[in-house]
ZANU-296408 format. One record per residue (C-alpha): residue number from 1; residue in three letters; x, y, z. Coordinates in pm, whole numbers, plus 32768, in hexadecimal, padded with zeros to 4 digits. Layout:
BEGIN
 pos code    X    Y    Z
 NUM  ALA    X    Y    Z
...
% end
This chain:
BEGIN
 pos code    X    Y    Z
   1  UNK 7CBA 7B8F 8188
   2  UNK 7CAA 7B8D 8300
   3  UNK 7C00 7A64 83A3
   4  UNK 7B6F 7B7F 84A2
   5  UNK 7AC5 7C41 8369
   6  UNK 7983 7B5B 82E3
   7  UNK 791F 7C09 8186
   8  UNK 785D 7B47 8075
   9  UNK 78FD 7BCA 7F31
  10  UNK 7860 7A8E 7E39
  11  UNK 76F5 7B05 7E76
  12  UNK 7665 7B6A 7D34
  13  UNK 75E2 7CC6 7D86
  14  UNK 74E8 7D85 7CF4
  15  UNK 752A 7F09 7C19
  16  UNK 7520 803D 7D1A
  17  UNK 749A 80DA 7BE0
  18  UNK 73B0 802E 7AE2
  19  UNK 740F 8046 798E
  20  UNK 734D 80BD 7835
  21  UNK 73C9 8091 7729
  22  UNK 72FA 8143 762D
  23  UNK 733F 828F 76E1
  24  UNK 7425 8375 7636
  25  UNK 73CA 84C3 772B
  26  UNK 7488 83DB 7820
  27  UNK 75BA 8373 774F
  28  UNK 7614 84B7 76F2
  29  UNK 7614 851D 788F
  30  UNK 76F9 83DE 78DC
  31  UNK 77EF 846C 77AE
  32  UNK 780F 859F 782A
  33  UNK 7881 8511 797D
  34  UNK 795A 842D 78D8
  35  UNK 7A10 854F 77CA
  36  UNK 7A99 8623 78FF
  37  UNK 7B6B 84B7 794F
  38  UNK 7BDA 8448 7820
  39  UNK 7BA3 82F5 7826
  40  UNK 7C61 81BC 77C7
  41  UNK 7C16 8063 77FE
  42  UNK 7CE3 7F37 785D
  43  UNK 7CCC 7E22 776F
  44  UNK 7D4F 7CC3 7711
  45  UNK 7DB9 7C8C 75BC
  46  UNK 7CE9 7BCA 74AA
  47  UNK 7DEC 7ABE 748B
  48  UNK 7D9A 798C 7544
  49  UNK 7F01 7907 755D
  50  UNK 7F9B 7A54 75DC
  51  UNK 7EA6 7AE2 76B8
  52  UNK 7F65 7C28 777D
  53  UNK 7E9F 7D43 781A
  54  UNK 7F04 7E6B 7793
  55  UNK 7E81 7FF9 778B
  56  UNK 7DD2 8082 7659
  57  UNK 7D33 81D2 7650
  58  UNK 7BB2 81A2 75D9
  59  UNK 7A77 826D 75E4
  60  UNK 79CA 8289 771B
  61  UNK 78C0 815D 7741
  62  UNK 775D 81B7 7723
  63  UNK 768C 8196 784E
  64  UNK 74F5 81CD 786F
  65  UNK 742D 822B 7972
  66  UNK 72B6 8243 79F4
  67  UNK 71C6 8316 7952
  68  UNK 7198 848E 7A08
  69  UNK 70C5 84C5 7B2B
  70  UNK 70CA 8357 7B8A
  71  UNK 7147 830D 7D00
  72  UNK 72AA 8297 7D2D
  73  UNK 728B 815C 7DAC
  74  UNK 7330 8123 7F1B
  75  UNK 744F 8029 7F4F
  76  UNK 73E6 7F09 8049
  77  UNK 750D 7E30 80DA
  78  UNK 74DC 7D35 7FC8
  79  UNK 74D7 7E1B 7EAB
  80  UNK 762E 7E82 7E06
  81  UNK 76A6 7F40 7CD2
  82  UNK 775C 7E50 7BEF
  83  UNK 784D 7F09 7ADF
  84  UNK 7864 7E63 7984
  85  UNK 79B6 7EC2 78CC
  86  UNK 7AC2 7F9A 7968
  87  UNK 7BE9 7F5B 7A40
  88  UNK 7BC3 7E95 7BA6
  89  UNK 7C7C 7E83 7CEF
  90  UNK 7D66 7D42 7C80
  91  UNK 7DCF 7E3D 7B3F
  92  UNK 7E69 7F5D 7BFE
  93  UNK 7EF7 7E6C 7CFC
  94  UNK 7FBA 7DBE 7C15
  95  UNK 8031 7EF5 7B2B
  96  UNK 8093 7FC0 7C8B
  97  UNK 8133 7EA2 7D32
  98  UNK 821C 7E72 7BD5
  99  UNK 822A 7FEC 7BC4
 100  UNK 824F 80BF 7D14
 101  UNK 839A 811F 7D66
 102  UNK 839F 80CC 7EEA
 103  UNK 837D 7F7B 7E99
 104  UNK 8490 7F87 7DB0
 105  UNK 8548 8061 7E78
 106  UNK 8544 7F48 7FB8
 107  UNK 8579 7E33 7EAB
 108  UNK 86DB 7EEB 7E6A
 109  UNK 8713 7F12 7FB0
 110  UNK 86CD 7D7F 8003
 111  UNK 87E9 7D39 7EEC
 112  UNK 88DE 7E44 7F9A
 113  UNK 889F 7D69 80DF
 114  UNK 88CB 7C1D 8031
 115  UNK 8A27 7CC8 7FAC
 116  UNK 8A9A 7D22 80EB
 117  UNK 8A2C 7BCF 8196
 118  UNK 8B0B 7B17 806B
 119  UNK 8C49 7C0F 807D
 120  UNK 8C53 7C0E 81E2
 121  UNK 8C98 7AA3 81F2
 122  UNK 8D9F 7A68 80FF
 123  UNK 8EF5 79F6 816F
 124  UNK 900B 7ADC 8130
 125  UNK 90EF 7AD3 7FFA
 126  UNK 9241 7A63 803C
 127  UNK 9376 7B32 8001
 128  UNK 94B2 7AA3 7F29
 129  UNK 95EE 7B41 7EF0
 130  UNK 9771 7B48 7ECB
 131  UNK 9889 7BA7 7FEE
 132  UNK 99C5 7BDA 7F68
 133  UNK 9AF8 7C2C 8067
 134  UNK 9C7C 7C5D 804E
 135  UNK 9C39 7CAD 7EFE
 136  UNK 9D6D 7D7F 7EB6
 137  UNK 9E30 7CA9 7F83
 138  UNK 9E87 7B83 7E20
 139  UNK 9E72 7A19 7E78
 140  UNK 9DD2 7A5A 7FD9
 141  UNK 9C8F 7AD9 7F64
 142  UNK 9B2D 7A2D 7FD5
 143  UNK 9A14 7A0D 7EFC
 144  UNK 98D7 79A4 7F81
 145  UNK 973C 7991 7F02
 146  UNK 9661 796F 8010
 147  UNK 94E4 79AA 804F
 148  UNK 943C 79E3 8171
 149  UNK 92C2 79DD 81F9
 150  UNK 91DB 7A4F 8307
 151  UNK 911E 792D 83C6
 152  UNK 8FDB 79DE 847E
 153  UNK 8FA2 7942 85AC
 154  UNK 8E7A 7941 8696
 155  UNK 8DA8 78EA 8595
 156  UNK 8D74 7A3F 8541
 157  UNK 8D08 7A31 83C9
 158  UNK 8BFC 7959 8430
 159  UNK 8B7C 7A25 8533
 160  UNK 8BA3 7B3E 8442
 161  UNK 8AC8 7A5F 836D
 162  UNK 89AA 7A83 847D
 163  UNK 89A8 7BDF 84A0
 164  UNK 897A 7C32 82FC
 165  UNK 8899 7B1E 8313
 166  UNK 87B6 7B89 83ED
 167  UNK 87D8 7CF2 834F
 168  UNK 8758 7C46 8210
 169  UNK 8621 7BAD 82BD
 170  UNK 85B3 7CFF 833A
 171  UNK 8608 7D9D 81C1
 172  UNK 84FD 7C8E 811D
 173  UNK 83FE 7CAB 827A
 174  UNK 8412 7E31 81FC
 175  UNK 83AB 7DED 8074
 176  UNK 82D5 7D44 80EE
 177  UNK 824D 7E37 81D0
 178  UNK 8240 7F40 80BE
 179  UNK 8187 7E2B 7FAF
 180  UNK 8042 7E3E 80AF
 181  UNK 8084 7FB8 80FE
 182  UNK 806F 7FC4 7F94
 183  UNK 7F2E 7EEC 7F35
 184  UNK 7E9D 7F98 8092
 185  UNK 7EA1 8121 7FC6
 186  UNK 7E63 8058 7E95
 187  UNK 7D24 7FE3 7F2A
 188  UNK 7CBA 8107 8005
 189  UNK 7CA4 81F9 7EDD
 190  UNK 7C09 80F0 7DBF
 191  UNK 7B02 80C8 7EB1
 192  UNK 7AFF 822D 7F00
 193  UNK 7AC8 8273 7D6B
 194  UNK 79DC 8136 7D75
 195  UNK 7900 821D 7E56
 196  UNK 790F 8344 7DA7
 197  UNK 78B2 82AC 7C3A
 198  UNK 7788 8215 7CCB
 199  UNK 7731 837A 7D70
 200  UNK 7787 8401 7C0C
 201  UNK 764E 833F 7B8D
 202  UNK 755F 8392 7CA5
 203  UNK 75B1 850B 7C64
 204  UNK 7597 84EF 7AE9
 205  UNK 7443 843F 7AF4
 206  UNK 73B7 8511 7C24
 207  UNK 7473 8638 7B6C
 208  UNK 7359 85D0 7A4E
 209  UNK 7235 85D3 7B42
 210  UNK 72AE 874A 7BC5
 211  UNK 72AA 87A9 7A57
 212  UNK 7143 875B 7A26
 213  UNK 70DD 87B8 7B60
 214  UNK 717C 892C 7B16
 215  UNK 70BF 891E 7997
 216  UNK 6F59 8860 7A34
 217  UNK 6F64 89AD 7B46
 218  UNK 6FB6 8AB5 7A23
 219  UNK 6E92 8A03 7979
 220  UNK 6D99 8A10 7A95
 221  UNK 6E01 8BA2 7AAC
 222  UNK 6D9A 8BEF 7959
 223  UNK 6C5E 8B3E 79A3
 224  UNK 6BFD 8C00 7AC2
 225  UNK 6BFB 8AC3 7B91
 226  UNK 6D74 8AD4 7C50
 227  UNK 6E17 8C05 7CEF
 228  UNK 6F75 8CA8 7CB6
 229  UNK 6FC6 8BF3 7E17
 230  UNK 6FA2 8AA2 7D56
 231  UNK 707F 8B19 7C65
 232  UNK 7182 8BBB 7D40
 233  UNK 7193 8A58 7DF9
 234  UNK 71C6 899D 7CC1
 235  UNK 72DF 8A5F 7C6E
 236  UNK 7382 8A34 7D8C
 237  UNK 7373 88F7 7D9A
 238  UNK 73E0 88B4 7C4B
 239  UNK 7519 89A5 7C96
 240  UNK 757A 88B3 7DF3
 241  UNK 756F 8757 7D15
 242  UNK 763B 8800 7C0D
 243  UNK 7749 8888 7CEC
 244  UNK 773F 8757 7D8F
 245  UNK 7783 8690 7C3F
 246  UNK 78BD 878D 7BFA
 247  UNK 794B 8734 7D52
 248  UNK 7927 85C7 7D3F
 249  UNK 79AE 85BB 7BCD
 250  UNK 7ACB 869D 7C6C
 251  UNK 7B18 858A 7D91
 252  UNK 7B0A 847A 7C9D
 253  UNK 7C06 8514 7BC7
 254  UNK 7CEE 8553 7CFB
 255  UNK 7CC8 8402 7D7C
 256  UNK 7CEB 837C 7C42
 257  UNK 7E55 843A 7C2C
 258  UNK 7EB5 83D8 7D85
 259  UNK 7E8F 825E 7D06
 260  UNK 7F3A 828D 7BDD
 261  UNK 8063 833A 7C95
 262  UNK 8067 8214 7DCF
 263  UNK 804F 80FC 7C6A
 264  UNK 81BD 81AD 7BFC
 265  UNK 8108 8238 7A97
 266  UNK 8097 83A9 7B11
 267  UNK 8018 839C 796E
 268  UNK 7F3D 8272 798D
 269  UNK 7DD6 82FB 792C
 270  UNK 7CB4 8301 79A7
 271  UNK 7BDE 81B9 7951
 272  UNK 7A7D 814F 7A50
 273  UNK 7ABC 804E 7B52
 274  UNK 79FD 7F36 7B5F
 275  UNK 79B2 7EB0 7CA0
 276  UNK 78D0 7E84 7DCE
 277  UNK 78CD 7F35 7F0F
 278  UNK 7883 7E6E 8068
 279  UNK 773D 7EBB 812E
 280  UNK 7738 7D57 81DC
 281  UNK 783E 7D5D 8301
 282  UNK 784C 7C45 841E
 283  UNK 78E5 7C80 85AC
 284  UNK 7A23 7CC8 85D4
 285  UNK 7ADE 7C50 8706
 286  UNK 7BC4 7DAB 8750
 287  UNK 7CBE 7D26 8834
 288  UNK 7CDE 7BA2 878B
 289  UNK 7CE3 7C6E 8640
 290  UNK 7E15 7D4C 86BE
 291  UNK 7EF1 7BFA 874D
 292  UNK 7EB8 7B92 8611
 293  UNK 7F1B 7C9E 8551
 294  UNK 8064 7CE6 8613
 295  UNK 80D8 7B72 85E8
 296  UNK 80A5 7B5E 8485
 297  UNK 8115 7CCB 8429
 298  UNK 8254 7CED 8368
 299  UNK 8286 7DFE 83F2
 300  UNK 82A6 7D86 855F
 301  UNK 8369 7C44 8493
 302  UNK 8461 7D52 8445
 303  UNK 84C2 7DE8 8598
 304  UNK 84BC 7C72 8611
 305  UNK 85DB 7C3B 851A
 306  UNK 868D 7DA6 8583
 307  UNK 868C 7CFA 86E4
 308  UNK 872C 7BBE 867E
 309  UNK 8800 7C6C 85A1
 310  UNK 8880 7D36 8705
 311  UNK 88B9 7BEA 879D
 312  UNK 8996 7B73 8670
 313  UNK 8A48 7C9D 8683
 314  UNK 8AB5 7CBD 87EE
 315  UNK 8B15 7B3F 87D3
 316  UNK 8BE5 7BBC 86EA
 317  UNK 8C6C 7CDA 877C
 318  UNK 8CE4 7BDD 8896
 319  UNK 8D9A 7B34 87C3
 320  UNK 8E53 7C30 871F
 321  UNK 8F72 7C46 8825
 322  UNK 9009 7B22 87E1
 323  UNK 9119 7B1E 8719
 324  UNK 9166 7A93 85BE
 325  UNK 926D 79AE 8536
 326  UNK 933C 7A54 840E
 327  UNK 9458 7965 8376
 328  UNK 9541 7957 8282
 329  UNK 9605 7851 81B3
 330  UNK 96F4 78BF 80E2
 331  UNK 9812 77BE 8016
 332  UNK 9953 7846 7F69
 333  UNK 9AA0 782E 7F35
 334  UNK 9BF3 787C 8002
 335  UNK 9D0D 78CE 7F04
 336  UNK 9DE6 78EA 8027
 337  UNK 9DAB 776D 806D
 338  UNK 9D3E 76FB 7F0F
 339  UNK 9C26 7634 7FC9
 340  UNK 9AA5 76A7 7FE4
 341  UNK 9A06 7716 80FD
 342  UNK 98AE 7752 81A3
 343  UNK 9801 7868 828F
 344  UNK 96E3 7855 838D
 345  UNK 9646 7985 83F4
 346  UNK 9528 7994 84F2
 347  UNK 9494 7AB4 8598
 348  UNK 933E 7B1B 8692
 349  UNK 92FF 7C84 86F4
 350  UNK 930F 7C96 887F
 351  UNK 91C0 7D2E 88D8
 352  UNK 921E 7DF4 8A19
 353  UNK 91B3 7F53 89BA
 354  UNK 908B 7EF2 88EE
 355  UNK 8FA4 7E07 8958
 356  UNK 8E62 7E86 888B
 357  UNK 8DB2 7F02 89E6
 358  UNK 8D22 8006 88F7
 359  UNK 8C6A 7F35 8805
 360  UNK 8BE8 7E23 8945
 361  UNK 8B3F 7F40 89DF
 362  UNK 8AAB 7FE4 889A
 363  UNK 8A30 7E95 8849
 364  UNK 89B8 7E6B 8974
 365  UNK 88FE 7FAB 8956
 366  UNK 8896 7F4F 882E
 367  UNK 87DB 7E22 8893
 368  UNK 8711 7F0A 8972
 369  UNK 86B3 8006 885F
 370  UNK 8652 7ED1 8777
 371  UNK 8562 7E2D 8899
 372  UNK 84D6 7F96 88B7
 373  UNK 848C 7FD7 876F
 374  UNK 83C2 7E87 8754
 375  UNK 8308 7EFA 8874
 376  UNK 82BB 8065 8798
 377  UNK 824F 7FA1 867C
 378  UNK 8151 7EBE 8738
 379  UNK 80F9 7FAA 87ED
 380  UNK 80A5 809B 86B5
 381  UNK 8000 7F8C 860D
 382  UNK 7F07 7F84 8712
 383  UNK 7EE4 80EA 873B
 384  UNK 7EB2 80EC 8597
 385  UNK 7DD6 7FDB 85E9
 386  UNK 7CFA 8097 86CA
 387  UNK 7C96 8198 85F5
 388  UNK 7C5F 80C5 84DE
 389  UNK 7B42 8012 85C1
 390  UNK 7AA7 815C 85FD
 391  UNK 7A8C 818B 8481
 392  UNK 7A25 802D 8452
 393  UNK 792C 8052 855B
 394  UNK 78B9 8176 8519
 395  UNK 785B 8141 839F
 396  UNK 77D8 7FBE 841A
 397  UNK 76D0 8086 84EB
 398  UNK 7696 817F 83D7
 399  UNK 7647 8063 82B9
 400  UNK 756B 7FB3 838F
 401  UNK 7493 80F6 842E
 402  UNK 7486 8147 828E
 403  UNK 742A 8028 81E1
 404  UNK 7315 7F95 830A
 405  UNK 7283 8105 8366
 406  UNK 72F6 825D 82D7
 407  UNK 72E2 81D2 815F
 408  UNK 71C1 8119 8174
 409  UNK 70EE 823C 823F
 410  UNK 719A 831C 8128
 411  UNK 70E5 8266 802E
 412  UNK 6FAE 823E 80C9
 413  UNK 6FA0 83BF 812C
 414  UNK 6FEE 83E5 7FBA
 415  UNK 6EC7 8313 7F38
 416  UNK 6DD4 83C3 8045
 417  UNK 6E51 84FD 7FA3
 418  UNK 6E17 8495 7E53
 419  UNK 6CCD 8455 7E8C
 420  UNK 6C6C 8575 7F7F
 421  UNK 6CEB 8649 7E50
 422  UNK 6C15 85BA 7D44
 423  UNK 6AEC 85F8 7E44
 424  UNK 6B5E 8731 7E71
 425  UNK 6B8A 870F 7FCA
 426  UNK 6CC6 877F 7FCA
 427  UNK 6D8D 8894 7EDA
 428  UNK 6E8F 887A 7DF4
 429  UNK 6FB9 88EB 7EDC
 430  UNK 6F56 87A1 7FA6
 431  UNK 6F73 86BE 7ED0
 432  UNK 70ED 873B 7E4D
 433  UNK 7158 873B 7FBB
 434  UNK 70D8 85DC 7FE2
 435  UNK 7191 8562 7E85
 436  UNK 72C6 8657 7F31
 437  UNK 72BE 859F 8065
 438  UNK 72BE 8426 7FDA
 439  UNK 73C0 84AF 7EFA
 440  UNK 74C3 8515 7FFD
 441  UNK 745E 83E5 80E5
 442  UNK 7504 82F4 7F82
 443  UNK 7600 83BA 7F9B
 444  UNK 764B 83C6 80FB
 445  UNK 7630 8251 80F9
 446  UNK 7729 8209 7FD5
 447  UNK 7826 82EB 80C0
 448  UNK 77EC 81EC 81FE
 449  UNK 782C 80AC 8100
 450  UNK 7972 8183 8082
 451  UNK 79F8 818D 820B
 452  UNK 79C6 8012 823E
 453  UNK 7A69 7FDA 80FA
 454  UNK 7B99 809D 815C
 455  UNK 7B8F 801C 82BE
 456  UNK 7BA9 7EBD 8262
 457  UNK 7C9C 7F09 8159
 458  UNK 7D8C 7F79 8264
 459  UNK 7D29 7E51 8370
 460  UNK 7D7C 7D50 8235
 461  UNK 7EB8 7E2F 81EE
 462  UNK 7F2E 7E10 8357
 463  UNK 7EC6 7F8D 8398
 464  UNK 801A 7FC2 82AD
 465  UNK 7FEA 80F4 81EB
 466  UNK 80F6 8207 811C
 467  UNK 810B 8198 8001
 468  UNK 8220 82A0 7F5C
 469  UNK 8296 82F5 80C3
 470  UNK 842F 82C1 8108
 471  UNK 84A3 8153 812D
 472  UNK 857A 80D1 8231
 473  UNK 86CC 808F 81AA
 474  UNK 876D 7F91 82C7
 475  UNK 8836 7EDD 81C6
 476  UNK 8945 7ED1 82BA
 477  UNK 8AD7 7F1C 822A
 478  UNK 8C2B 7E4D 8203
 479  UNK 8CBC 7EFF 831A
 480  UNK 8CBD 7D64 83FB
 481  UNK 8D91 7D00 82CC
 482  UNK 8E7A 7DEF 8302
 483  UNK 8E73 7DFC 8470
 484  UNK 8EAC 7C9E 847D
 485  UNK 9027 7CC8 83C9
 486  UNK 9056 7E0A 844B
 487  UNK 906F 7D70 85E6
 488  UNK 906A 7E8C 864B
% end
């Protein structure tokens, strides 16, 4: 969690939705939200000694809700839904950081680096052999076994050393760097379905109020008491929360699938999410918040290491020029002489022609691009950073206008309504736009706490997102290796 970010996640927090359990109208509602998702739950197993969390397809768990016709009850900044049972945030986080294949993807690529870093500093094998000459010439022939070996000079293998290691750091600063752009999606969508389950229950149990409302009108009809108006209204109404129940159960299905795909099981079922969301936030310091974030981003930690990694190379590329040693021993026999004999070989390529001019000045180049792309990064990071303040911002101001004004005058307009109706001050229609209204305002208000969620997902996640996009496979080559025996 980000030091800038103040949340309070301990507080015990109170049901969005009260529960009752002796009403079986209500359970059959939840299960029918639940059947179109089919729903799984994560469990530990009843052994004590081998506890392991593991997924077991079960029936959907029962939930209860208020009796019809009474008032949803308004968040406040204190109150939160707590879910008993299901799956939480540390679940999916652990089975998609085992499971997506980015990560392992950049996890192969770190052991291609550490490959190249080791093979790029070995020593070269050394050659043996046999020379025979005057050999159809009897009793003058020479026999001789010799071996011979390349000394690297310039300390060349060790600067070669540098470069792949360097590569390497930037290869684990990138797994990194996908882990939090991981957990970031992760996070952005569980709260995301978080949201929607809790709007699942405000529709289902205002869903129940619209139902009576539409049968209390048709009743007051037949009795000569309501008009077809009444009626008409009703039905309407009834007809918005169920659509709206279709197209939330239809984004929590989606979102549900987008999770499962980012976790590397695109099968993994649906199971509910247990959880809070956040309607406390603290101040946030933009610009301190944005230093810090560049200088702790892996991210930025990798194009630090692409520039060193340019430094190491054109060091090396410096060095490449000069020449080195290759000698040869060889010992034998002269039949000519009947006495043994020895042979010294030692050679160096001249480098007149080829001095490596070409590789100083790519490298040199190179440097440039590396020190560039830094300045990209940090400078993307901020811009990434910007918008996420406007977001963060945006759904701060909307949390606190909802929970200290709209809900509470939402409420009270709904009470005044309630009792203007059973005066008969007011008609029927009135009161179902008032129980509309405090409806949508719940709703409204679970959608601002899903934006700071996701917001502060992405601050804590270094605004690192993509979860299945491409990976960035520097892993570097061998080609040092063989440029440093090649001389040329």
């Amino acid at each position: 969690m980000n030091p800038f970010i103040t949340q309070n996640e301990s507080k015990s927090h109170k049901s969005l939705v009260s529960a009752s359990e002796n009403n079986t109208e209500n359970k059959s509602q939840t299960d029918s939200v639940q059947e179109s998702l089919s729903p799984v739950s994560h469990v530990e197993s009843t052994s004590e000694s081998e506890k392991t969390d593991t997924i077991k397809l079960v029936g959907a768990e029962e939930h209860h809700y208020p009796k019809p016709l009474e008032p949803v009850q308004a968040p406040t900044v204190e109150e939160q839904a707590i879910l008993t049972g299901g799956m939480t945030l540390q679940d999916l986080e652990s089975i998609a950081l085992e499971n997506n294949p980015a990560i392992q993807e950049l996890a192969a690529t770190t052991q291609k680096a550490a490959g190249y870093r080791e093979q790029v500093t070995t020593r070269p094998n050394p050659t043996v052999g046999y020379q025979g000459q005057q050999l159809a010439d009897r009793g003058t022939d020479q026999h001789l076994a010799f071996i011979e070996r390349e000394f690297v000079t310039g300390n060349k293998l060790e600067l070669n050393n540098r470069v792949l290691n360097a590569t390497l750091s930037a290869q684990l600063q990138e797994l990194e760097a996908q882990r939090y752009r991981v957990r970031t999606d992760i996070q952005i969508r569980f709260y995301e379905a978080l949201a929607l389950q809790k709007q699942l229950e405000l529709i289902v149990e205002f869903s129940q109020v619209a139902e009576k409302g539409l049968d209390f009108a048709n009743q007051r009809l037949k009795a000569g008491e309501g008009t077809r108006v009444d009626v008409l209204q009703s039905k309407i109404l009834k007809s918005e929360v169920d659509l709206t129940q279709r197209q939330t159960r239809a984004k929590l299905a989606a979102v549900w699938r987008e999770m499962a795909a980012i976790s590397g099981i695109p099968e993994l079922k649906y199971t509910k999410l247990q959880g809070t969301l956040p309607s406390e936030t603290g101040p946030v310091d933009w610009e301190g918040l944005a230093a810090n974030i560049v200088t702790s981003s892996p991210e930025y930690a990798a194009a630090h290491d692409r520039i060193s990694r340019a430094y190491a190379a054109l060091e090396r590329q410096e060095v490449q020029p000069l020449p080195n040693m290759t000698a040869q021993l060889g010992a034998g026999v002269d039949y000519s002489t009947n006495s043994g004999m020895l042979n010294l070989q030692v050679g160096v390529p001249l480098p007149i022609s080829n001095k490596n001019q070409g590789n100083i000045s790519a490298a040199q180049a190179e440097i440039c691009r590396a020190q560039m792309e830094a300045l990209r990064i940090k400078n993307s990071i901020e811009e990434r950073l910007a918008v996420v303040s406007r977001e963060y911002d945006t759904a701060t101001a909307a949390i606190d206008l909802y929970s200290n004004n709209i809900l509470p005058s939402a409420r009270e307009s709904l009470e005044i309504a309630n009792q203007a109706y059973q005066a008969g001050e007011v008609g029927f229609v009135q009161i179902l736009l008032a129980r509309k209204t405090f409806f949508d305002t719940n709703l409204k208000y679970v959608d601002a706490q899903s934006q700071l969620a996701a917001a502060q997902s992405r601050i804590d996640g270094y605004v690192l997102t993509g979860a299945l996009n491409s990976v960035r496979d520097d892993s570097g080559d061998a080609s040092l290796r063989d440029q440093t025996f090649s001389q040329q």
